[in-house]
N, C-alpha and C positions, 0 to 999 in steps of 0.2 A: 761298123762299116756298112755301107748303104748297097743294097743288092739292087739288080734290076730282073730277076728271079720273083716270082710271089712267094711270100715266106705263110704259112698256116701256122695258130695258135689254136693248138687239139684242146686246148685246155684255160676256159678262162672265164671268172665268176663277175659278167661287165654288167650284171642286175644287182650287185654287192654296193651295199646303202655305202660306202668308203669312196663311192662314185659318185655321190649324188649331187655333190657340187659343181662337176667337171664333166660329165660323162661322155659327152658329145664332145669336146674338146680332147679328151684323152684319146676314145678311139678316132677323130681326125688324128692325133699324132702318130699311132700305131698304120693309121691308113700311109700316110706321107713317110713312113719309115721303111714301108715295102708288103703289109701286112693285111692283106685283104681275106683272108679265113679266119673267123672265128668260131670256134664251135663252145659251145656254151652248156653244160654241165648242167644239172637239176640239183636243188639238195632234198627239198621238203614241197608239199603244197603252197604253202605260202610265196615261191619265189615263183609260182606259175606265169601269172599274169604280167611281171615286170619282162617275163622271159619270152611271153610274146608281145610285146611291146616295142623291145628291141628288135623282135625279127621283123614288125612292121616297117619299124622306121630304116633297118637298116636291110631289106631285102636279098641284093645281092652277098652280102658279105655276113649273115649269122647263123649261123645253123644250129637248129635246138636240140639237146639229149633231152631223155626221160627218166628221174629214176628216184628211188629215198638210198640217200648219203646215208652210210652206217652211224655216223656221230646222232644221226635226228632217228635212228630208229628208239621210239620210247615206248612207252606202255598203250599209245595210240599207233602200233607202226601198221594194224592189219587194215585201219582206215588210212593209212597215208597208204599202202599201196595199191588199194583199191584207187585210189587218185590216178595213181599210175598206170593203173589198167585201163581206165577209164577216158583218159587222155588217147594213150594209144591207139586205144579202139577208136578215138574221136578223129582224127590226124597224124599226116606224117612224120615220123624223126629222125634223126641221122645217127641214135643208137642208145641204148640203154645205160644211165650214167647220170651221177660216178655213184659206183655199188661195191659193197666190198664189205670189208671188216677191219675194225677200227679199237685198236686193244689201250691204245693210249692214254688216252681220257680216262675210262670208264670200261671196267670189266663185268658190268652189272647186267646189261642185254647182253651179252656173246650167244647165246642160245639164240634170242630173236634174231639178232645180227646176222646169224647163220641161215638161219629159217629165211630172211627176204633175202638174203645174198643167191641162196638158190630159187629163188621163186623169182626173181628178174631176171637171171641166167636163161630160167626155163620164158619168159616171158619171151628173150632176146630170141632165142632158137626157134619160137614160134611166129615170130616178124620177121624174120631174119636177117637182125641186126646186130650189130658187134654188142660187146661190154666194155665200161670202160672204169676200170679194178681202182677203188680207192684199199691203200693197204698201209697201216702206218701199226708197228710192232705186231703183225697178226701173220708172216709170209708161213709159216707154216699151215695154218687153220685157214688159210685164201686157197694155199695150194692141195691141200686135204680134199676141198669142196670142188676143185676144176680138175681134180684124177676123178671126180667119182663120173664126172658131168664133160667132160674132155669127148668132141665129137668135132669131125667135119665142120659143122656148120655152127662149135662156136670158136670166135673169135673177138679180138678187139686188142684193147691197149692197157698194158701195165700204168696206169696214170704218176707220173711220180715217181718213179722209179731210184731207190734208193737204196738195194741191198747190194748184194757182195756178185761177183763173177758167175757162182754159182747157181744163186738163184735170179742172174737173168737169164742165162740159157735154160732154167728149169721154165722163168715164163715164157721164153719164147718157143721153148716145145707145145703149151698151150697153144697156142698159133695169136700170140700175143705179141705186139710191137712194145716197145719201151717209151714213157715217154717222157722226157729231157729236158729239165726246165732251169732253173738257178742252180738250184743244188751242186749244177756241171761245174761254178763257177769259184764255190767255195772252196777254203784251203782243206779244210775238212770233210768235206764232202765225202771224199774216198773213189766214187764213180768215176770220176775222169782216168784213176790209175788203170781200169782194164778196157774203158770204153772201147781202145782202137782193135781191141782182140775180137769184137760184135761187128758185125758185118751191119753197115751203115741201113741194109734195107729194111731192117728191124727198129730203125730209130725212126719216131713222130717226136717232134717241136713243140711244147708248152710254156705256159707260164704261170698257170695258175693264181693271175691276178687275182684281187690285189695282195695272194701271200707270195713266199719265197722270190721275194726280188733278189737281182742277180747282184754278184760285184761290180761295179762301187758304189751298187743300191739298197747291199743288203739292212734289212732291220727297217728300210722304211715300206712306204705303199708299194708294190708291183703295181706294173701295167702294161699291158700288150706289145707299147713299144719296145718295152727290155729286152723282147725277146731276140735282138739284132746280140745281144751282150751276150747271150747262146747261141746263137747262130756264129759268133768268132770264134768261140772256145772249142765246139765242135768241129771247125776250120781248120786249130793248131792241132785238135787233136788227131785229125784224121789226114790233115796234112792234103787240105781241100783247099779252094776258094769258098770265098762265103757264098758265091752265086750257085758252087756246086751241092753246096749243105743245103742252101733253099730249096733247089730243083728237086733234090733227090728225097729232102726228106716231106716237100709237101706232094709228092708222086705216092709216097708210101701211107700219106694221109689219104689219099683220095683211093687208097688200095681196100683201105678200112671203111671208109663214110661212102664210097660208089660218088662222092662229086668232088 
């Protein structure tokens, strides 16, 4: 359904080589579908430069995180966050991301994992900028580390948000928004069953292209545009218009990012 609302994608990897034949055409369709926010996610050093690249070319509409993705923290992670220091201290950015811990892969760094997940935490509190929580089978050992670190000034987004009723209201006592991508769309998913018991101002919009594309695109590339495919599901579930999903949930982006 086409909104005339600006929709934000908190969440989307548009320097991801799965782009590279399209890139400019893809986010043209995502622009022409109502979608002029992108905020763009860091994994490793390596994706630095494509990610200012994009903010060149695309000025008004990308906004850059900073941060090392749990998956790349390896036996080099104290030089890759040194990157990350060194970035921030260089220019500005719309928040520290995506950081977290990441048990699925690979239980082999969880110690490191833990070690940068708090040292970009404290990085974030010290800019004073959100986090934005990568968390894939870790929600206990995420939530371990933001009781100890849990203050005023921090905050940010649950990215992906994929657990049970409970531990979304445990993130959003963090002072954490959810953020709601395909997943919402899936028969299994399970999220869409409590979603409407969360009060909408806690929900941010993703898609974390080019993964978790929505129904009737699951299994192939994501991309920005899909995110109208969440922005309807959110509609029946809350028993909105889609122009009210847009409003409301890119108000709650700009709650987090300050633009």
């Amino acid at each position: 359904m086409k909104t005339n609302a600006i929709i934000t994608d908190t969440h989307t990897h548009l320097y991801s080589e799965e782009f590279d034949k399209d890139r400019s055409e893809m986010i043209q369709r995502a622009i022409d579908a109502g979608v002029s926010r992108f905020f763009i996610p860091a994994i490793d050093s390596t994706c630095t430069e494509s990610m200012y690249d994009l903010e060149n070319k695309y000025p008004n509409n990308v906004f850059l995180m900073m941060g090392l993705h749990p998956t790349y923290v390896k036996e080099n992670y104290l030089e890759e966050l040194q990157h990350v220091e060194e970035e921030l201290a260089k220019r500005k950015f719309y928040a520290i991301g995506e950081i977290g811990i990441d048990l699925y892969w690979d239980k082999t760094h969880l110690l490191q994992q833990q070690i940068a997940f708090r040292r970009q935490i404290q990085l974030a509190k010290h800019y004073k900028l959100p986090i934005v929580i990568h968390c894939r089978e870790a929600f206990d050992e995420i939530f371990e580390i933001l009781e100890e670190e849990k203050s005023e000034d921090l905050f940010g987004i649950f990215h992906c948000f994929s657990g049970t009723y409970e531990q979304a209201l445990q993130a959003i006592s963090y002072n954490m928004k959810l953020g709601i991508g395909g997943v919402v769309t899936f028969k299994n998913g399970k999220i869409d069953q409590f979603l409407n018991q969360i009060d909408l101002k806690h929900i941010v919009l993703e898609t974390d292209s080019p993964y978790l594309a929505p129904i009737p695109f699951r299994g192939k590339r994501n991309e920005s545009g899909y995110i109208i495919k969440v922005v309807d599901k959110l509609a029946q579930i809350y028993n909105l218009s889609a122009n009210e999903i847009a409003t409301i949930t890119t108000e709650n982006s700009k709650a987090i990012f300050g633009i």
